[in-house]
C-alpha positions, -999 to +999 in steps of 0.1 A: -372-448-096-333-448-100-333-420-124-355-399-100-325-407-074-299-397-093-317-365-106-326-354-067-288-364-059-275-345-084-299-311-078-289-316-034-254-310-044-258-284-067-279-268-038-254-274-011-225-263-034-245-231-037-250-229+002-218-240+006-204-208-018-226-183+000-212-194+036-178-190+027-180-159+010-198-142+038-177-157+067-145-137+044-164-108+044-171-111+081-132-120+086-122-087+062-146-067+078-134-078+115-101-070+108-104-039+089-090-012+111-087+013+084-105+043+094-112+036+125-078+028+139-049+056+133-025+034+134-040+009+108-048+036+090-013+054+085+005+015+082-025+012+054-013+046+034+021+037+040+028+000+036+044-002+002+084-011+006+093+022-014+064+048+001+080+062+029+115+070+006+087+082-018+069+105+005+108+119+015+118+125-018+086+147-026+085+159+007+117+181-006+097+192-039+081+186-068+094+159-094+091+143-125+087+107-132+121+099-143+141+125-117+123+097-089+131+069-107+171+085-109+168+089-071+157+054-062+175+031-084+166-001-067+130+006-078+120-010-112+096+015-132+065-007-127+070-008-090+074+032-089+041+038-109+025+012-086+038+029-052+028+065-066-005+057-076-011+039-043+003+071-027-020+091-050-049+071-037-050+076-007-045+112-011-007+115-003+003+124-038-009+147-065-002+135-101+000+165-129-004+156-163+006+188-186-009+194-213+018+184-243+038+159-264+057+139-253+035+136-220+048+159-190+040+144-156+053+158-121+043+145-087+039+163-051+022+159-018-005+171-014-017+189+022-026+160+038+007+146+024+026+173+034+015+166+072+035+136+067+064+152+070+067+155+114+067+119+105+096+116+082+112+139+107+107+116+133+117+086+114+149+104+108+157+109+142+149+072+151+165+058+120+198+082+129+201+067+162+190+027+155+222+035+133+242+043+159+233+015+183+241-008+153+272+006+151+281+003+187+264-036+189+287-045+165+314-032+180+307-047+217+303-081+196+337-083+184 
């Protein structure tokens, strides 16, 4: 009789770790899923494309032509090489930026926007503007501060 105990205890908590497993990972998916604006909401959907630290400074830099790996990596010298590659490729998949692999050794590769990508830019014109003057009301908070 105990062993019969013990054996039904045992298989009730393998069962309820199961059910257990099987809530949680659906109530995630319901809580991803809830909060997943992407596609639905423009606004999610452009923070989405463009939430890495580096991928608007990226997007500016190609926005004023075609480059090569290592001519980015000269322009943005803050950026390690791992963090580049993971920003472009993020960039490239979400259709931003075109990778170009050419055909030769040592291994050719140039980035550019693409035309989606390229629509970007009335954006990085408008971040100009408001980046141009936030500097300017810096300057001038600072200087009432004093």
């Amino acid at each position: 009789m105990y062993l019969n105990i013990k054996t039904l205890l045992n298989f009730l908590q393998v069962r309820l770790f199961l059910i257990h497993s099987i809530l949680k990972d659906t109530k995630e998916d319901f809580m991803e899923n809830k909060y997943d604006l992407f596609g639905k909401c423009p606004f999610a959907a452009a923070q989405k494309v463009i939430s890495g630290k580096w991928a608007v400074i990226i997007l500016h830099n190609l926005s004023l032509g075609t480059l090569r790996f290592g001519e980015l990596q000269r322009l943005l010298p803050d950026l390690t090489q791992s963090t580049l590659t993971k920003q472009l490729r993020s960039l490239e998949g979400h259709g931003l930026v075109k990778r170009y692999v050419f055909p030769q050794v040592p291994p050719k590769v140039e980035y550019s926007l693409t035309d989606i990508g390229k629509e970007f830019q009335i954006v990085l014109d408008s971040i100009s503007v408001w980046g141009e003057k936030y500097i300017e009301y810096m300057k001038i908070a600072e200087v009432t501060q004093k």
